[in-house]
DSSP file (Angstrom, degrees, kcal/mol; ACC not computed):
  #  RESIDUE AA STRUCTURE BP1 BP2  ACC     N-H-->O    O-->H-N    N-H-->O    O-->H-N    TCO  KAPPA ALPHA  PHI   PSI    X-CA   Y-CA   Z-CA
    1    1 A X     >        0   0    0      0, 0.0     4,-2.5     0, 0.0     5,-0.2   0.000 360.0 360.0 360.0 -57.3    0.0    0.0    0.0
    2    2 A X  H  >  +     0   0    0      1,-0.2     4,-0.7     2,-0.2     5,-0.0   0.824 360.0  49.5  -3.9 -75.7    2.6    2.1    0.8
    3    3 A X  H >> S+     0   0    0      2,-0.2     4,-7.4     3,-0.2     3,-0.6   0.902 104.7  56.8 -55.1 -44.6    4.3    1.9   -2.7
    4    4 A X  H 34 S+     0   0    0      1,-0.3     4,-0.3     2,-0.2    -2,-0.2   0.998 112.3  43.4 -65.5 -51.5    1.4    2.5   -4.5
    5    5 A X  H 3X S+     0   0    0     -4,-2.5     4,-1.4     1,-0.2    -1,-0.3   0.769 111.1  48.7 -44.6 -21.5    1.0    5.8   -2.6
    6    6 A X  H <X S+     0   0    0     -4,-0.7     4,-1.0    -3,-0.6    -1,-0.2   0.907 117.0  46.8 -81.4 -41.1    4.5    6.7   -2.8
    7    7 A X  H >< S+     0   0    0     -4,-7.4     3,-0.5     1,-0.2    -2,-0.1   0.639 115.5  48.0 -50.9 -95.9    4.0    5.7   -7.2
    8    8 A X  H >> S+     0   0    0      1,-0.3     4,-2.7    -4,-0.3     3,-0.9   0.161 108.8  57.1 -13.5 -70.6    0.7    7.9   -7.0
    9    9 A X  H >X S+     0   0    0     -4,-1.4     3,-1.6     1,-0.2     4,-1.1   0.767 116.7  35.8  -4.6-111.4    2.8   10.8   -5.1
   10   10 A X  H << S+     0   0    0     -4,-1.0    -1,-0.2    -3,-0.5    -2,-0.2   0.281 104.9  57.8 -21.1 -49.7    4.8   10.9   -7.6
   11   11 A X  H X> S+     0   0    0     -3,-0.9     4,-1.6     2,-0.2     3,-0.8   0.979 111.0  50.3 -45.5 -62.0    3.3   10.4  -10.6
   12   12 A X  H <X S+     0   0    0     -4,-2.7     4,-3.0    -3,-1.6    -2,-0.3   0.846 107.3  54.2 -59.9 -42.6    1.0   13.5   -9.8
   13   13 A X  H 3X S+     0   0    0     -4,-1.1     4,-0.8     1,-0.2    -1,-0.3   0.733 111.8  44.3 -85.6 -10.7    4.0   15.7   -8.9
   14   14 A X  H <> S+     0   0    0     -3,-0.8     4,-0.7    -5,-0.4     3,-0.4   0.925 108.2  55.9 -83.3 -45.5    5.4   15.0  -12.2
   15   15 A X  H >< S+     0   0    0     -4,-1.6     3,-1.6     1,-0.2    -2,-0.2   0.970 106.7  57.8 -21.5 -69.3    1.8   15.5  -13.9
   16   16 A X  H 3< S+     0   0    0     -4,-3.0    -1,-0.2     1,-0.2    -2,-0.2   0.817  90.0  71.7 -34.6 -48.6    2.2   19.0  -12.1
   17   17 A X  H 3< S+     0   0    0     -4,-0.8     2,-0.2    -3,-0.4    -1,-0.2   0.543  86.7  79.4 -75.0 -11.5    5.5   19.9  -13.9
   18   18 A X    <<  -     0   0    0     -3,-1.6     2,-0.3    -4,-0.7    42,-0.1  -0.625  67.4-123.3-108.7 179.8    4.2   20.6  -17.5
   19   19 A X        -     0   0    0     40,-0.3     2,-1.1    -2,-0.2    46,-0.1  -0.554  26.5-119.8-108.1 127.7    2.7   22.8  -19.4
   20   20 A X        -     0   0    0     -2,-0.3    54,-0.6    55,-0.0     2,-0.6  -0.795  35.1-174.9 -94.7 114.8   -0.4   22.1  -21.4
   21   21 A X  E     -a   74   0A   0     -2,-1.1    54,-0.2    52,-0.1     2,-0.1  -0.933  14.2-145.1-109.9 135.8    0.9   22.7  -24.8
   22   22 A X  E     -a   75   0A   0     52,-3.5    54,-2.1    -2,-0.6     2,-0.3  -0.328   3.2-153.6 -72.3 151.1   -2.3   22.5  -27.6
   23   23 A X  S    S+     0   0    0     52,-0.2     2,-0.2     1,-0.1    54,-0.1  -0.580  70.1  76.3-129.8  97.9   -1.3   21.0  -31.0
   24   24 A X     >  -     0   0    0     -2,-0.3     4,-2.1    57,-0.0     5,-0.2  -0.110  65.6-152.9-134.5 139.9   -3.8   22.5  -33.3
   25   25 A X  H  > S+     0   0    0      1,-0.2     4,-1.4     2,-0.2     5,-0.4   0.963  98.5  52.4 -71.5 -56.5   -3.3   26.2  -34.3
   26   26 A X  H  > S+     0   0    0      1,-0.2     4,-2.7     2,-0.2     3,-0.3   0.888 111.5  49.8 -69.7 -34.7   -7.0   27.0  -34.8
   27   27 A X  H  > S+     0   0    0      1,-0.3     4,-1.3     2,-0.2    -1,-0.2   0.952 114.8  43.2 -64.4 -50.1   -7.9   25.5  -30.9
   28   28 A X  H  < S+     0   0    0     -4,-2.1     4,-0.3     1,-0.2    -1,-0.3   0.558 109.0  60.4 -90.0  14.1   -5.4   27.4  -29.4
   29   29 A X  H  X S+     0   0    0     -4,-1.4     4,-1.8    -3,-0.3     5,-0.3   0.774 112.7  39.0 -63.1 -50.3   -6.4   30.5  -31.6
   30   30 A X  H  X S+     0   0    0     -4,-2.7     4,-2.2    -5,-0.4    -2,-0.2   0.766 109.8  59.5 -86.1  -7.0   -9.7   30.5  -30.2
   31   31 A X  H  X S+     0   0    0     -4,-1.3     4,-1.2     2,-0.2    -1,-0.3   0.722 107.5  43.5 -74.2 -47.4   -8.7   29.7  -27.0
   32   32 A X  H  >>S+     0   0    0     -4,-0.3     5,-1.2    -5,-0.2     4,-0.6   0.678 111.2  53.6 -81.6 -18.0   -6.7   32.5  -26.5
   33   33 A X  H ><5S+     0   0    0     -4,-1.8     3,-4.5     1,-0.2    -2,-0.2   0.858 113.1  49.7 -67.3 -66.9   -9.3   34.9  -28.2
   34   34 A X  H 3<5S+     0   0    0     -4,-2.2    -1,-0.2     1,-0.3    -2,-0.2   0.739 119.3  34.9 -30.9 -38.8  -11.8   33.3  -25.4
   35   35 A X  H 3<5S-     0   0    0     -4,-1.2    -1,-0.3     2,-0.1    -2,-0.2   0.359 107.3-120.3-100.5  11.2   -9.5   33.8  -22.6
   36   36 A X  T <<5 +     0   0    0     -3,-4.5     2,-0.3    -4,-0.6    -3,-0.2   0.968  64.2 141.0  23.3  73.9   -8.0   37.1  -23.7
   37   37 A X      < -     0   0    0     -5,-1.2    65,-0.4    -4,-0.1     2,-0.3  -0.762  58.5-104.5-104.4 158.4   -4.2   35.7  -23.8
   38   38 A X  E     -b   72   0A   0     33,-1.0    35,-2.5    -2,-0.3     2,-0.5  -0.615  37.2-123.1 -72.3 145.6   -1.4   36.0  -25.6
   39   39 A X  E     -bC  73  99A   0     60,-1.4    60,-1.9    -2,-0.3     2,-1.3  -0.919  14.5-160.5 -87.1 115.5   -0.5   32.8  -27.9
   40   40 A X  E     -bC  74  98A   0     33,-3.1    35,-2.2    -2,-0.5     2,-1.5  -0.629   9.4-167.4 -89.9  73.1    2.6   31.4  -27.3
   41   41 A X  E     -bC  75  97A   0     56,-1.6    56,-3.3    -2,-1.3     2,-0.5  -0.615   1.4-167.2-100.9 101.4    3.7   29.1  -30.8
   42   42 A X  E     -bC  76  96A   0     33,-1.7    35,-2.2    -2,-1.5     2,-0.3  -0.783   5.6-164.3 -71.3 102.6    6.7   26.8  -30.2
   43   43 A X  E     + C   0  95A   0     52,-2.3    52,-1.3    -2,-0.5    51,-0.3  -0.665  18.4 169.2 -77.9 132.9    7.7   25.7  -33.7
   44   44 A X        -     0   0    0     33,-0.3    35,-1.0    -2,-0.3     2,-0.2  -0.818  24.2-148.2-135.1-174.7   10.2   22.4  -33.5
   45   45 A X    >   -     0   0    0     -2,-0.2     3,-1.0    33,-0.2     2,-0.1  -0.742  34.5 -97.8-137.9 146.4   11.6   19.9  -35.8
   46   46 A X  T 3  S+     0   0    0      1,-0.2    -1,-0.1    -2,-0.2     5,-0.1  -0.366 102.1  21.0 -82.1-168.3   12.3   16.6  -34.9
   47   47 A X  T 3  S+     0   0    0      1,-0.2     2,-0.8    -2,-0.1    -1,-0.2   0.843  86.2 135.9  53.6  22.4   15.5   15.5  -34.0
   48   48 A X    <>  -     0   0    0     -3,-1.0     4,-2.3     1,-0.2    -1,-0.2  -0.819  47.1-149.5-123.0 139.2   16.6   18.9  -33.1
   49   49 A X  T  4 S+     0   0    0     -2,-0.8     4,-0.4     1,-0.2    -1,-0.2   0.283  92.4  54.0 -88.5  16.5   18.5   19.2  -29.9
   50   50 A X  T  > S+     0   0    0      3,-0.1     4,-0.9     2,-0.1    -1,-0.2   0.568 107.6  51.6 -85.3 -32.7   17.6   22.5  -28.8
   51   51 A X  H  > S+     0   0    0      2,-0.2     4,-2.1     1,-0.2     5,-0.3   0.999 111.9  44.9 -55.9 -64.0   14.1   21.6  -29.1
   52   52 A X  H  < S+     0   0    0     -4,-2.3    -1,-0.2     2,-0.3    -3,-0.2   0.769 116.4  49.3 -32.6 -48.9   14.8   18.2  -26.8
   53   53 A X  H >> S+     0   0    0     -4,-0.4     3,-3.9     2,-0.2     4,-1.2   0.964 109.6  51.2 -77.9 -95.2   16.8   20.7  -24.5
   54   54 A X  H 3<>S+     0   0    0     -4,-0.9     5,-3.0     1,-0.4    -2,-0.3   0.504 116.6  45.5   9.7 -59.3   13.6   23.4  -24.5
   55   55 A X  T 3<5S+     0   0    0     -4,-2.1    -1,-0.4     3,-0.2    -2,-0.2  -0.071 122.7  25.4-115.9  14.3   11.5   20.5  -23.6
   56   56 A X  T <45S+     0   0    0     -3,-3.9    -2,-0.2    -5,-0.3    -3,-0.2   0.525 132.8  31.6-146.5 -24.5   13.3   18.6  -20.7
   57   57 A X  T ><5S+     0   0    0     -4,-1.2     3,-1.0     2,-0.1     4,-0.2   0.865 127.9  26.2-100.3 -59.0   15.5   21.5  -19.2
   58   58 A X  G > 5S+     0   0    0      1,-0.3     3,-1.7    -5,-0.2     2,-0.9   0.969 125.1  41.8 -99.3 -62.6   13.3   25.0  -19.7
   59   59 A X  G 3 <S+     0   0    0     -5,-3.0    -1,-0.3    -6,-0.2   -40,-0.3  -0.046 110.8  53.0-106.6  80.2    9.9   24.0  -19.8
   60   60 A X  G <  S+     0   0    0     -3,-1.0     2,-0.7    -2,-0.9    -1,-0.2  -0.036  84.4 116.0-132.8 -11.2   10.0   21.2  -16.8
   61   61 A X  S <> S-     0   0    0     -3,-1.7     4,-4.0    -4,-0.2    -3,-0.1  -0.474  74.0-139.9 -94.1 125.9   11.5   24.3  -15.0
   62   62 A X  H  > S+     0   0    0     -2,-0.7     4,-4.3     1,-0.2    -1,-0.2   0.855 100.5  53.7 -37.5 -49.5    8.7   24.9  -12.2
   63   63 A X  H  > S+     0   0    0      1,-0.2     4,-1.7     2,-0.2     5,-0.4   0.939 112.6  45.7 -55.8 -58.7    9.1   29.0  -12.8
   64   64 A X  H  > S+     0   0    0      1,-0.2     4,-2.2    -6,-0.2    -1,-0.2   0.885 109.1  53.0 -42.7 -53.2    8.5   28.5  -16.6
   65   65 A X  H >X S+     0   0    0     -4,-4.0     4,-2.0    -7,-0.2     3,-0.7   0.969 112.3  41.0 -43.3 -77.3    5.8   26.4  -16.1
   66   66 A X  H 3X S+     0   0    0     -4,-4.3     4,-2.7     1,-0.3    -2,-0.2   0.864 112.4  53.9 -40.8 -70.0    3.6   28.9  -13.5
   67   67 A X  H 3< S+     0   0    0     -4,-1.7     5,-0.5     2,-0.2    -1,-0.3   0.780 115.5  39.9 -48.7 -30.3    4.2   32.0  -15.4
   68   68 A X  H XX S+     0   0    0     -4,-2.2     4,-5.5    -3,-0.7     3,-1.5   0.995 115.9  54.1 -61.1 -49.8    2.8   30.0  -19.1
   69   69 A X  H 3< S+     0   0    0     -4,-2.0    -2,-0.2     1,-0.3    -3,-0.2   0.802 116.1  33.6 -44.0 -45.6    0.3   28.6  -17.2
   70   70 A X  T 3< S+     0   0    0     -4,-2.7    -1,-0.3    -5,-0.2    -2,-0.1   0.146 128.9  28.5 -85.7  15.6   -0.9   31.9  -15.8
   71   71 A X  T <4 S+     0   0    0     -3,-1.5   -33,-1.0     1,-0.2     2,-0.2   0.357 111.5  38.4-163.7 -45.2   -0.3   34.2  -18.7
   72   72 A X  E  <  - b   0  38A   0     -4,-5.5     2,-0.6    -5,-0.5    -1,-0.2  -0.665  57.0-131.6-129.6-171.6   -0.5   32.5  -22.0
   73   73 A X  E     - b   0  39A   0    -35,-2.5   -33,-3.1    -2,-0.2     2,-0.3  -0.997  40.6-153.4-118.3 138.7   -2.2   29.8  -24.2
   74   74 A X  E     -ab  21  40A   0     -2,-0.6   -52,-3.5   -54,-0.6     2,-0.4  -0.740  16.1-164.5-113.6 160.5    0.4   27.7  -25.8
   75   75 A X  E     -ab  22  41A   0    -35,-2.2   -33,-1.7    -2,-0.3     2,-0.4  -0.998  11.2-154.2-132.9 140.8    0.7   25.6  -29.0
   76   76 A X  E     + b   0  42A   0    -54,-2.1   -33,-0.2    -2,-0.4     2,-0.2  -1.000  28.3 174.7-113.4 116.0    3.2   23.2  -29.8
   77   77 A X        -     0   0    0    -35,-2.2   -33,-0.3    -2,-0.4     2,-0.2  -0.580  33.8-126.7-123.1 166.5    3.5   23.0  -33.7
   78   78 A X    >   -     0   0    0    -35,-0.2     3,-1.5    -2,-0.2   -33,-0.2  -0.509  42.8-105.4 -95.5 174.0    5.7   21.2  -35.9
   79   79 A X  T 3  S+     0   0    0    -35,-1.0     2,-0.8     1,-0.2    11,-0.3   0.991 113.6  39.8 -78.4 -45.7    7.2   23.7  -38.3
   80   80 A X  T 3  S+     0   0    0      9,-0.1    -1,-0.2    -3,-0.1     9,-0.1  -0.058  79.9 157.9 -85.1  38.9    5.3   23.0  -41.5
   81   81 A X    X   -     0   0    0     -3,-1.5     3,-0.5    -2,-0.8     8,-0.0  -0.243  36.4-148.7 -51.7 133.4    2.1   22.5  -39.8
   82   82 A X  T 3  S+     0   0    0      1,-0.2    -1,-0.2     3,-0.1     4,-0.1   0.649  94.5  68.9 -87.5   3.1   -0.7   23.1  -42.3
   83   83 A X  T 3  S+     0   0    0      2,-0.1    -1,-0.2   -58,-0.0     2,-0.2   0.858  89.3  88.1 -75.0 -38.6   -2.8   24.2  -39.8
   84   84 A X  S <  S-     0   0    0     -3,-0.5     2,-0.8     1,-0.1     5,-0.2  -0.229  84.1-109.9 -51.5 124.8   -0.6   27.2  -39.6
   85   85 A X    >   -     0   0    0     -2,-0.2     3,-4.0     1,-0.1    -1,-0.1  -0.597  32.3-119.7 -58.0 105.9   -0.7   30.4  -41.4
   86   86 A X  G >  S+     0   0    0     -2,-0.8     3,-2.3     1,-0.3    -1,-0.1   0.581 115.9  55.5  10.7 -76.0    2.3   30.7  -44.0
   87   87 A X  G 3  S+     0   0    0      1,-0.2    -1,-0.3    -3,-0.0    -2,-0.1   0.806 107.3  54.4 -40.0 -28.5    3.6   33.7  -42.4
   88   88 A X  G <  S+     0   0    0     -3,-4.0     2,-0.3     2,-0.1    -1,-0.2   0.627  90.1  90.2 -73.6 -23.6    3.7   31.6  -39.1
   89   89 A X    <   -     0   0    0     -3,-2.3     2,-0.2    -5,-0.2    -9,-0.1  -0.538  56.7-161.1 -95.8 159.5    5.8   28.6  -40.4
   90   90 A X        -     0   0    0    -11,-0.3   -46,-0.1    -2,-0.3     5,-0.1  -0.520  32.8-145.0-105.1 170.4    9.9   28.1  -40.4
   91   91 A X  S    S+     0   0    0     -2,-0.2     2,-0.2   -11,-0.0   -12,-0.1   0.091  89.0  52.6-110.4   1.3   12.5   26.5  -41.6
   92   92 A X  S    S-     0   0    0    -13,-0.1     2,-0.3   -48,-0.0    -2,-0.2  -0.397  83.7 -98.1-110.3-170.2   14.5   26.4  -38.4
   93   93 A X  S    S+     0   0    0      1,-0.5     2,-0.1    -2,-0.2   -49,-0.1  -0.961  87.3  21.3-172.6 166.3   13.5   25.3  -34.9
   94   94 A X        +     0   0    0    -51,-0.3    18,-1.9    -2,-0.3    -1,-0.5   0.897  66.2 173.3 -54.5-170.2   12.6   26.0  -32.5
   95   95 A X  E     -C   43   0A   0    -52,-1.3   -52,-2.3    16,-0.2     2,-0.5  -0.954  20.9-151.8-163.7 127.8   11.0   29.5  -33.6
   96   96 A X  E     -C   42   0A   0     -2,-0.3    14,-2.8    14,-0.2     2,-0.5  -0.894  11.6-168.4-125.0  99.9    9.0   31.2  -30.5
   97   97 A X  E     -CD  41 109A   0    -56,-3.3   -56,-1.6    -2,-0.5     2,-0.5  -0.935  12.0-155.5 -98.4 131.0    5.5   33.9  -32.3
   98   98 A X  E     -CD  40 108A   0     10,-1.4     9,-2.3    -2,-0.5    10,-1.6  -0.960  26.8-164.5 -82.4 117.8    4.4   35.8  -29.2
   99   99 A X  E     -CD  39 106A   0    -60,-1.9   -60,-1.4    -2,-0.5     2,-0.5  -0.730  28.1-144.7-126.7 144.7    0.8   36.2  -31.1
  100  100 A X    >   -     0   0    0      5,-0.9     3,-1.9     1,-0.2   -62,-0.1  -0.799  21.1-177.1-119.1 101.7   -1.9   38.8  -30.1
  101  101 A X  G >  S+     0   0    0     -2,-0.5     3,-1.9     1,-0.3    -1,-0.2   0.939  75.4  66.3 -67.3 -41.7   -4.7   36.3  -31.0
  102  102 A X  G 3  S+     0   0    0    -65,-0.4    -1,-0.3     1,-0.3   -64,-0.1   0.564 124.6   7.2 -63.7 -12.4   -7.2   39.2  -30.0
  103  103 A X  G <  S-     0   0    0     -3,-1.9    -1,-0.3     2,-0.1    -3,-0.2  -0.695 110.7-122.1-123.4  54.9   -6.2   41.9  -33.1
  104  104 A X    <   +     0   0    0     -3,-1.9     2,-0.2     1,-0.1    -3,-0.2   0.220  60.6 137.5 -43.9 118.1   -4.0   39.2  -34.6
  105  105 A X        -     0   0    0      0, 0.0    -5,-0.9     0, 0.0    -1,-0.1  -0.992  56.5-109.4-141.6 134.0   -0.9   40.5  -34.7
  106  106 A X  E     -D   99   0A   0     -2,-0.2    -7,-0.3    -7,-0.2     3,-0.1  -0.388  19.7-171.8 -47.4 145.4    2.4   39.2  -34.0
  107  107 A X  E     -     0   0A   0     -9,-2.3     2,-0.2     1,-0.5    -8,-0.2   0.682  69.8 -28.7 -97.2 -82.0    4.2   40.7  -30.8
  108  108 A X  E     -D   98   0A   0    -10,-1.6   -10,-1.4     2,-0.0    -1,-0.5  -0.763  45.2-152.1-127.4 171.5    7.8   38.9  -31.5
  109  109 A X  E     -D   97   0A   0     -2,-0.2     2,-0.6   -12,-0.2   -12,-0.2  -0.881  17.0-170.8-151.8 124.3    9.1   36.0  -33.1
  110  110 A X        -     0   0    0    -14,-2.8   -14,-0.2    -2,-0.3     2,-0.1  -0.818  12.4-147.9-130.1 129.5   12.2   35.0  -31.6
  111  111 A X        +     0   0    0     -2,-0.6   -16,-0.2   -16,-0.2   -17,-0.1  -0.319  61.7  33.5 -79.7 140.5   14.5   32.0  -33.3
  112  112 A X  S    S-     0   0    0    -18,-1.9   -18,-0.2    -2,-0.1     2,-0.1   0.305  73.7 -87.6  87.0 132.2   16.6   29.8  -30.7
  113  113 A X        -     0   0    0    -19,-0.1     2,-0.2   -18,-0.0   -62,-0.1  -0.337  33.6-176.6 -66.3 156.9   16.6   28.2  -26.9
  114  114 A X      > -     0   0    0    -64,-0.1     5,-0.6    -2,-0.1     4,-0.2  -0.906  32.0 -79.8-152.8 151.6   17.5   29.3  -24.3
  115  115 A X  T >>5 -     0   0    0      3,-0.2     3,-6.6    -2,-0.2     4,-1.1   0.063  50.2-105.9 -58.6 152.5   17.9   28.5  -20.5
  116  116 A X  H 3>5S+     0   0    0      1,-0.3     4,-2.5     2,-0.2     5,-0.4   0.789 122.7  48.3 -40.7 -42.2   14.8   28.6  -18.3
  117  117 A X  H 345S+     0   0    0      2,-0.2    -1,-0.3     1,-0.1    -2,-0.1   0.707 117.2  39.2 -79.0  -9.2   16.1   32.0  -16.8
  118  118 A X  H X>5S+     0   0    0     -3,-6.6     4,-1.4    -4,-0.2     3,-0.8   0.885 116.8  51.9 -96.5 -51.2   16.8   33.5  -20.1
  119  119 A X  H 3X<S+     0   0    0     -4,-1.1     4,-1.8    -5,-0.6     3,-0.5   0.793 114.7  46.8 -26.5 -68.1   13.4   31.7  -21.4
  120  120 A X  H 3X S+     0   0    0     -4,-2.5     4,-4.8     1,-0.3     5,-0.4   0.806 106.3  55.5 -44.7 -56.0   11.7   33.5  -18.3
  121  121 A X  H <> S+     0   0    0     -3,-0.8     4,-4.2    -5,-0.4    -1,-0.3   0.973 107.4  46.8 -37.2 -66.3   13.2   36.5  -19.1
  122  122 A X  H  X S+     0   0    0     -4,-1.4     4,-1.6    -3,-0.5    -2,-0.3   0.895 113.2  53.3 -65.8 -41.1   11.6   36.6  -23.0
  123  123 A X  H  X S+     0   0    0     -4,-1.8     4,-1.5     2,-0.2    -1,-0.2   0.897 108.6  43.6 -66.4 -39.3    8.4   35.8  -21.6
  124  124 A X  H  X S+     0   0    0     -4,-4.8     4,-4.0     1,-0.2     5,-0.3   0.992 116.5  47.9 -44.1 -56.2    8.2   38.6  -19.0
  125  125 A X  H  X S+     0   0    0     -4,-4.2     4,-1.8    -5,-0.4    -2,-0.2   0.869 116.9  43.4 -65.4 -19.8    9.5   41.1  -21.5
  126  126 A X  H >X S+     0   0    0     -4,-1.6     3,-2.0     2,-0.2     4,-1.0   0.911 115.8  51.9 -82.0 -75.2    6.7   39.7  -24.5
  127  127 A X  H 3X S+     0   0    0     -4,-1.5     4,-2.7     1,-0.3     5,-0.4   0.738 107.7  47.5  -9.6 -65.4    4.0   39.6  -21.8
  128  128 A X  H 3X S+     0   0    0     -4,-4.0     4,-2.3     2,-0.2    -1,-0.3   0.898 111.2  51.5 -51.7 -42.8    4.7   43.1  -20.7
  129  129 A X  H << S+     0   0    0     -3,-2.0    -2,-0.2    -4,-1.8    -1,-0.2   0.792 116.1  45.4 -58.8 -34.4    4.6   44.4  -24.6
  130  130 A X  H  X S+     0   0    0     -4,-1.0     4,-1.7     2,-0.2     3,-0.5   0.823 104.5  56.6 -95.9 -23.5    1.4   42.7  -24.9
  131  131 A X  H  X S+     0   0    0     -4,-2.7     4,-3.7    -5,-0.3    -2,-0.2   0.905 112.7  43.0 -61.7 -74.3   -0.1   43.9  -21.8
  132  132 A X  H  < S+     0   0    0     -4,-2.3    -1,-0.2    -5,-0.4    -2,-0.2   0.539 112.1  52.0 -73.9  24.6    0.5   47.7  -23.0
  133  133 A X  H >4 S+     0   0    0     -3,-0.5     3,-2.2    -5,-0.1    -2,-0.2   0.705 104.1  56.5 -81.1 -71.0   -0.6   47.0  -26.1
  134  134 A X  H 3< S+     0   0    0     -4,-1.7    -2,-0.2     1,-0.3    -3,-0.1   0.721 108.2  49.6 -39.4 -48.8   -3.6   45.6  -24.3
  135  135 A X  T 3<        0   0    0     -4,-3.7    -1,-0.3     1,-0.2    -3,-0.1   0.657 360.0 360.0-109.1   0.5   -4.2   49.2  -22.5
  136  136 A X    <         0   0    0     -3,-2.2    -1,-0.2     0, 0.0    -2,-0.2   0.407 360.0 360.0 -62.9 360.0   -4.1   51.3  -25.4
């Protein structure tokens, strides 16, 4: 009995540690319209090891986590999604559109990982741009 409680524990506090990242563009479009958020679209590739790093180091990282959770709707896209709009897709990876799904318009687009406290960093500063946007 124990053990299964300790698995259970565990499981759940790992549950805790992500991010609900969408895959389909148009769900987390509307999603963000619905909630008035920013859209957060993480372009990868497979096989690419800043993506892999992005997604086991930066967003596992507790801080990263709360502040998406609380601030944006996120999409996790492959780069030539066809759900995407043309203007939206890369040829690199990852590729980060801070989107203002409510006058859609782009905020940023910024190419390249980085570690959870520079990640943290980019989100504050997009967040803030979209927030005075927001109260004009």
């Amino acid at each position: 009995m124990k053990i299964l409680l300790t698995l259970l524990l565990v499981i759940g506090s790992l549950h805790a540690l992500s991010i609900d990242m969408l895959e389909r563009y148009p769900v987390a479009l509307k999603k963000a319209k619905d909630e008035n958020k920013p859209l957060l679209i993480y372009l990868y590739m497979l096989n690419c090891r800043t993506c892999d790093y992005m997604n086991k180091e930066v967003f596992t990282d507790k801080r990263v986590i709360d502040f998406l959770s609380k601030n944006y709707i996120v999409v996790k896209l492959y780069t030539n999604n066809r759900d995407l709009p043309k203007e939206l897709q890369a040829e690199m990876s990852p590729v980060f559109h801070f989107y203002n799904a409510r006058d859609s318009e782009m905020i940023e687009s910024i190419i390249g990982g980085r570690n959870a406290e520079r990640f943290l960093g980019m989100l504050e500063n997009s967040y803030a741009d979209y927030s005075e946007e927001r109260e004009e």
